[in-house]
C-alpha positions in Angstrom: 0.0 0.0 0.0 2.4 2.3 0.8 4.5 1.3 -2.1 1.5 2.1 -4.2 0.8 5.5 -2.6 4.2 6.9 -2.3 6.5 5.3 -5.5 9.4 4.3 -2.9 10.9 2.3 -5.2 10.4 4.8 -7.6 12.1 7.4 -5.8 14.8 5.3 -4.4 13.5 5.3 -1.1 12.6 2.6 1.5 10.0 2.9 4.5 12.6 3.0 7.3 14.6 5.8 5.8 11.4 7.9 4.8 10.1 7.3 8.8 13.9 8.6 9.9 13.6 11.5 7.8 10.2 11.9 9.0 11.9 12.1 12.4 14.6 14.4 11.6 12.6 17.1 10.3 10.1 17.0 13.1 12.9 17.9 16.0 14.3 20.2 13.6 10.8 22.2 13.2 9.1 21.1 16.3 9.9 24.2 18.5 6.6 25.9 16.9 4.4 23.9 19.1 6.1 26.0 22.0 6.6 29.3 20.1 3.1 29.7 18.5 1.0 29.2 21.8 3.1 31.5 23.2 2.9 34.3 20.7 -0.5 34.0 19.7 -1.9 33.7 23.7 0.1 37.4 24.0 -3.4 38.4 21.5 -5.6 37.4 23.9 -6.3 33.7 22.4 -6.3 30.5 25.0 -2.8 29.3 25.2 -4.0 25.1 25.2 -6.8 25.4 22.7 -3.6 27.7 20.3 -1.5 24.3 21.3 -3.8 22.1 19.9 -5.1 23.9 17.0 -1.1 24.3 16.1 -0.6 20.8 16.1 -3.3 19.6 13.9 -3.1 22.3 11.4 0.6 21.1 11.1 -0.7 17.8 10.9 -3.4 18.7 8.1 -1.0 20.5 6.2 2.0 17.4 6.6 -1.4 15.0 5.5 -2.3 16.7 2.5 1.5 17.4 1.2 2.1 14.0 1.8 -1.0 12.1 0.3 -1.7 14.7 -2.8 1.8 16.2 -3.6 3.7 13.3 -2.6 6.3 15.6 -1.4 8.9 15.4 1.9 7.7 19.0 3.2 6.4 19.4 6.4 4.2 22.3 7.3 3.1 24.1 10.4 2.0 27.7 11.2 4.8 30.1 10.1 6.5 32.1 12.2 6.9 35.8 11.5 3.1 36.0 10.4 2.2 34.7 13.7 4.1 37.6 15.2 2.3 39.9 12.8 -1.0 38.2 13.8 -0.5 39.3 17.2 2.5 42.4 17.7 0.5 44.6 14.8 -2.9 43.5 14.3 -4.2 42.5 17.3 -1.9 44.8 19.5 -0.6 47.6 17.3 -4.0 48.1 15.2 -6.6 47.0 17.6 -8.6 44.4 16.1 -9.5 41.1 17.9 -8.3 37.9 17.7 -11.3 36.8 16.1 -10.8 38.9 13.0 -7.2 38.0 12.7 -8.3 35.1 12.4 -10.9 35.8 9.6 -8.3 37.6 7.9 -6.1 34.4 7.8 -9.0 32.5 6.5 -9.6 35.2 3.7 -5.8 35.0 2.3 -5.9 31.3 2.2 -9.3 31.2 0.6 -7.4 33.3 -2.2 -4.4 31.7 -2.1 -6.6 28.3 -3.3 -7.7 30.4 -5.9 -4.8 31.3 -7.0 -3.4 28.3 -7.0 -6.6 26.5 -8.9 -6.1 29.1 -11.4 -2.5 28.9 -11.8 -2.1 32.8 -11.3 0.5 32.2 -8.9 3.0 32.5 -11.5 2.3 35.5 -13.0 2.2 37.4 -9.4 5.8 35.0 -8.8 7.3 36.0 -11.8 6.4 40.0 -11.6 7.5 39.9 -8.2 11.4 42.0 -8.3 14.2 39.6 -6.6 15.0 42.4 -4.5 12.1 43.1 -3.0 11.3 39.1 -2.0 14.9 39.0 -0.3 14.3 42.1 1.7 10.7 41.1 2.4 12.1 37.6 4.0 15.3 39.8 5.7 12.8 42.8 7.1 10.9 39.7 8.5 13.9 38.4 10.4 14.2 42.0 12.0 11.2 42.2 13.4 11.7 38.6 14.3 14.4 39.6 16.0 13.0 42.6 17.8 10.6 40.7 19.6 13.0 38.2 20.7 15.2 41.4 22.3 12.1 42.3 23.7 10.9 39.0 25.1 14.4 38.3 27.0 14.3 42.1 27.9 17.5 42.8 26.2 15.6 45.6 24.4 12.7 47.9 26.6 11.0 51.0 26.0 12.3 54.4 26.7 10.3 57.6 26.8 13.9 59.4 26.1 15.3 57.3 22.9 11.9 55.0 21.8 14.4 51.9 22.7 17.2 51.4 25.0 19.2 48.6 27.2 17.4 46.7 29.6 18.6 45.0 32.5 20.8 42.4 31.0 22.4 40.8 34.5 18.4 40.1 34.8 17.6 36.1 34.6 15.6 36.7 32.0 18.4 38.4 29.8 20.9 36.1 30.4 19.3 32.8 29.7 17.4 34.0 26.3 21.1 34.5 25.5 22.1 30.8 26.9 19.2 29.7 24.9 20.7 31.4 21.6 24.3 29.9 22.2 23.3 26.6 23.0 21.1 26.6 19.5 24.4 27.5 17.9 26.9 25.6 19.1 24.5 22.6 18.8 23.8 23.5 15.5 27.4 23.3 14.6 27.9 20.0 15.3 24.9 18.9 13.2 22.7 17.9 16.2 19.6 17.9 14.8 16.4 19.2 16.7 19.0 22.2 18.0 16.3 24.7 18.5 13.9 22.3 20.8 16.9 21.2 22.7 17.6 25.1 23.3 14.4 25.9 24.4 13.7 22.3 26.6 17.2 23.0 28.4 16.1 26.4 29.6 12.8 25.3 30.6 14.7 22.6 32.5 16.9 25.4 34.5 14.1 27.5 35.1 12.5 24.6 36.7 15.4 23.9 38.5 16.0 27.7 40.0 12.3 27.9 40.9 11.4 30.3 38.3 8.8 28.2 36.6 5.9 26.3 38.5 6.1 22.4 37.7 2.9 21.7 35.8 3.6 17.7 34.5 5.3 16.4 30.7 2.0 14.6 29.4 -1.8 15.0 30.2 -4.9 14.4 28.0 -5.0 17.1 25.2 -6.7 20.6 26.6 -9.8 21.4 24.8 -9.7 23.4 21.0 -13.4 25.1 21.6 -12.0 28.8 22.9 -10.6 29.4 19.5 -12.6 26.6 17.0 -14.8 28.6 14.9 -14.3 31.9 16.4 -13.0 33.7 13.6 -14.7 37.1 12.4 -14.8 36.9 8.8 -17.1 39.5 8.5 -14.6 41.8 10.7 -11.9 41.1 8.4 -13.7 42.4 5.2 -13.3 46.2 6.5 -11.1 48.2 4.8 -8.5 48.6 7.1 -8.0 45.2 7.1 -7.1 44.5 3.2 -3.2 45.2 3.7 -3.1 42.7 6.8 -4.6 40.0 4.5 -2.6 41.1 1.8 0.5 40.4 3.6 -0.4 36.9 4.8 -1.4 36.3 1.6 1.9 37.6 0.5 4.2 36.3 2.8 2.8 32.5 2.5 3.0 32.5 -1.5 6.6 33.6 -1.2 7.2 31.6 1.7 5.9 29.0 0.2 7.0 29.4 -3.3 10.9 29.3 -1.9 10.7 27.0 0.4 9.0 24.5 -2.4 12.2 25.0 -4.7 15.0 24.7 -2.2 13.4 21.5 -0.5 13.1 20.1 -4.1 16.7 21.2 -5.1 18.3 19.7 -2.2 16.4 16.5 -2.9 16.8 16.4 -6.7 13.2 16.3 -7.2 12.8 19.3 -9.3 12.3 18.4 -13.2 14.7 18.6 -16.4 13.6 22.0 -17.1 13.9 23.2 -13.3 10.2 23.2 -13.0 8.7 21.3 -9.8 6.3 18.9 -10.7 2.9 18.5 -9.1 3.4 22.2 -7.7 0.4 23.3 -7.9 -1.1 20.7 -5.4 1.8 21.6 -3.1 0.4 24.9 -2.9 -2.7 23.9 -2.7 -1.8 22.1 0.7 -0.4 24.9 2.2 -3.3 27.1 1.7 -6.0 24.3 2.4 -3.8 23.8 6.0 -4.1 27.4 6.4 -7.9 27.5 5.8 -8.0 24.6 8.5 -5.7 26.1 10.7 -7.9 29.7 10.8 -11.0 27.9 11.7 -8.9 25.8 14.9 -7.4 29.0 16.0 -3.9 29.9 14.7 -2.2 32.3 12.2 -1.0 31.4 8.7 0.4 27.2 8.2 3.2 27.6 5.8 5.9 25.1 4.3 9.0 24.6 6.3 12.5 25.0 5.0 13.6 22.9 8.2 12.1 20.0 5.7 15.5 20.5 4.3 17.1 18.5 7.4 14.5 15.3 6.0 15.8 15.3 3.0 19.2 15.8 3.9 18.3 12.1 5.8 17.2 10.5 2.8 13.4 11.8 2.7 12.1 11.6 -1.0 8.4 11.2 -0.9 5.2 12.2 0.5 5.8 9.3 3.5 8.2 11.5 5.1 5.9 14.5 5.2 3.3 11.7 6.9 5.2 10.5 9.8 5.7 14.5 10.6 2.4 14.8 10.8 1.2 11.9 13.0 4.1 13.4 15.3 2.7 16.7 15.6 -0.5 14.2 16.5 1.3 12.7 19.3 2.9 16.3 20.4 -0.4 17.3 21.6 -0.4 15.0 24.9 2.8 17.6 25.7 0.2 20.1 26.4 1.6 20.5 30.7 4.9 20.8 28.8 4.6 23.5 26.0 2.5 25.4 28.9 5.7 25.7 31.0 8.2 27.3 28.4 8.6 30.7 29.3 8.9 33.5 27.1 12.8 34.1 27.6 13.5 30.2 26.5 11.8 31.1 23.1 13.7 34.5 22.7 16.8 32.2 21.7 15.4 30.3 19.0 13.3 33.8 17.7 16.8 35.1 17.1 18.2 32.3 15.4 15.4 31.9 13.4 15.9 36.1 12.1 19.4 35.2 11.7 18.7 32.7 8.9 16.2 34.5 7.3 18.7 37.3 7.3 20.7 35.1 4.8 18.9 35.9 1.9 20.5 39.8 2.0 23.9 38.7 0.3 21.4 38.2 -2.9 21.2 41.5 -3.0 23.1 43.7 -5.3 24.3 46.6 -2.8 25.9 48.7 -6.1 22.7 48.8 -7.3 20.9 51.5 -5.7 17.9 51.0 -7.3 17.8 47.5 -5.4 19.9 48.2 -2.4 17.3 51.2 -1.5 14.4 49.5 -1.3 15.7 46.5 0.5 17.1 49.2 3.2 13.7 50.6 3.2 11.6 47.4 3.8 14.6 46.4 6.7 14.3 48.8 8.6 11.1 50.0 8.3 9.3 46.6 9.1 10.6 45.8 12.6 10.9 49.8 13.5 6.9 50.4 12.9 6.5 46.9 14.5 4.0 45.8 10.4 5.1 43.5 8.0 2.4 45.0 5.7 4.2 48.3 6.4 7.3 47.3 5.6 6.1 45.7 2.5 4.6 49.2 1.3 7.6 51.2 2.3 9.7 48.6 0.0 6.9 48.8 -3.3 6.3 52.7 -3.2 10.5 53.3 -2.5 11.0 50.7 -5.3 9.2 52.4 -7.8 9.8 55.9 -6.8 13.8 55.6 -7.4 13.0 54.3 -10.9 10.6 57.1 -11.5 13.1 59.8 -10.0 16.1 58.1 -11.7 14.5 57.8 -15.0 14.3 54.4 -15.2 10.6 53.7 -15.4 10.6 51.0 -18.0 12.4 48.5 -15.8 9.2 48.7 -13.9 6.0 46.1 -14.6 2.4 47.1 -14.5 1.6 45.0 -11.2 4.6 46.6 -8.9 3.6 49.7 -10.1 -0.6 49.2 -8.9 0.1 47.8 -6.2 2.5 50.6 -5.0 -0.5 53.2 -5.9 -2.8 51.0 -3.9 -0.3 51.1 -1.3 0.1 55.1 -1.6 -3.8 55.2 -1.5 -4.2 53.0 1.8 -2.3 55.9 3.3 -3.4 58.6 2.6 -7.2 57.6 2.9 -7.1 55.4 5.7 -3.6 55.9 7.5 
């Protein structure tokens, strides 16, 4: 049967090493179930129902990209958007939970769409490089904001906006524990580095009696405070369009990349460098998204960690499987992921930034026609605290250098829209 359903043979596989890729991909991606509850409960939302709903979105998601795509990706809710979900829109701009929610559910709705109707590649292709690699770099900044926040590295200051907190705090100085352990376990190849990070600290907060013991394993804490509860009606204001617009956004790119350099890694792409069966990839990540709105958390999203699977010999959809009846099992960790406090997921929120920072050296810095708009989107994202700011800053300042520099036909009809959209969301509703 599962010859038949996943082409092992085929794809030169066998069960066992499709299970230990399986594995290796879930400890290398499985600190989400401890960072997303975490983040998303700071909106308001109940921290064991966010558990839950984050493990079986991930599991949806790891389901449908195994079974239809036939694909070694795992997915679960991606961070970045679910600090977005809750830092700007629920804190920053006001709205509830609930409508956050129904804006998830909106952009994944589309996404099918667009991924039915194979538009996906016109909005890829007319896409600039520059602005995707300082989209994914201005993401790892505000990533890495909050994490300085969280450990209380960085604190408010009615002087300078931000200055130094207490760092000989406990707080301070095991986020940065958590940080070096990640990468220095990292170095050495030990796979599941960022869970280890985040377990250990949890273990020495225990053990100073900063953290209340609360158990490992209990019977899974019920999903009802957040099933259903999204506000689709809410998130159809106008206000509300450039939030969904950069989920939407942010997951097709996401997604998009992360599809190509799992494939590449696993030499599963085609002749042509096309990626077979793509568009039912995509359509997994935004059906799990859809799914994961109406449990209760922010935007499911393919996981580059899947890399790590594939590194282990993953080459079908059977790895993506065995993640997925994992994050099934993770759920009876409820006591545990309910214990992590927010200083032992500082660590991995800065690692994470770091590697998303990679995609910078892409960047042509001669260019200043690039290199302005990439500066643009860096800074400006984590500094007004928006993703969907950032990515206006970076499609208005992309176009106007062309237009000022006299370069306006390097510029395509859909960049320059969506940066007069962009311009109009401003100046009509701020």
């Amino acid at each position: 049967m599962l010859e038949k359903l996943f082409k092992l043979t085929e794809h030169n596989t066998n069960i066992k090493r499709e299970i230990v890729a399986g594995i290796t991909t879930f400890l290398t991606m499985a600190y989400i179930i401890f960072v997303n509850p975490a983040m998303l409960a700071d909106a308001g939302m109940d921290h064991g129902a966010v558990f839950v709903a984050t493990c079986i979105a991930a599991a949806i998601g790891c389901f449908i990209m195994g079974f239809l795509a036939n694909y070694p990706i795992a997915l679960a809710p991606g961070m970045g958007l679910n600090a977005f979900f809750t830092y700007t829109v629920v804190l920053d701009m006001g709205y509830s939970w609930q409508v956050a929610l129904g804006g998830v559910f909106i952009s994944g709705v589309v996404f099918i769409l667009l991924s039915l109707f194979s538009i996906r590649e016109w909005i890829i292709n007319s896409i600039p490089q520059a602005l995707r690699f300082g989209i994914a770099a201005g993401i790892g900044l505000f990533l890495a904001l909050i994490a300085l926040k969280n450990a209380g590295i960085v604190v408010d200051s009615p002087a300078t906006l931000v200055t130094l907190g207490n760092i000989t705090a406990l707080e301070p100085i095991l986020a940065a524990l958590g940080l070096f352990l990640i990468v220095g376990l990292a170095s050495k190849g030990i796979n599941g580095s960022v869970m280890l990070s985040i377990l250990i600290i949890t273990a020495i907060g225990l053990l100073i009696g900063n953290i209340d013991y609360q158990g490992i394993i209990s019977l899974p804490p019920s999903v009802m405070p957040t099933f259903m509860q999204l506000d689709i009606a809410g998130a159809l204001e106008v206000g509300m369009l450039s939030v969904i617009f950069a989920f939407l956004f942010v997951d097709l790119f996401d997604t998009s990349g992360t599809l190509i350099a799992v494939a590449q890694r696993g030499n599963l792409l085609a002749k042509d460098g096309t990626l077979p069966r793509l568009d039912k990839a995509l359509l997994a990540d935004s059906t799990a998204t859809v799914a994961g709105s109406m449990l209760g958390t922010s935007t499911t999203t393919s996981y580059v960690e899947s890399t790590s699977g594939v590194a282990a010999g993953g080459r079908t959809g059977l790895t993506a499987v065995v993640v997925g009846v994992l994050f099934l099992l993770a759920i009876l960790f409820s006591p545990l992921a309910g214990m992590v406090p927010a200083y032992a997921t500082a660590g991995p929120l800065f690692y994470v930034a770091v590697l998303m920072l990679s995609g910078l050296v892409n960047v042509d810095w001669d260019d200043l026609l690039d290199a302005v708009p990439v500066a643009v989107i860096c800074i400006t994202m984590p500094l007004t605290f928006s993703i969907a700011n950032g990515i206006a800053f970076g499609f208005i300042s992309y176009v106007a250098v062309r237009l000022f520099s006299g370069k306006v036909k390097t510029l395509n009809l859909s960049v320059v829209l969506l940066a007069l959209l962009f311009i109009g969301k401003f100046a009509f509703y701020g």
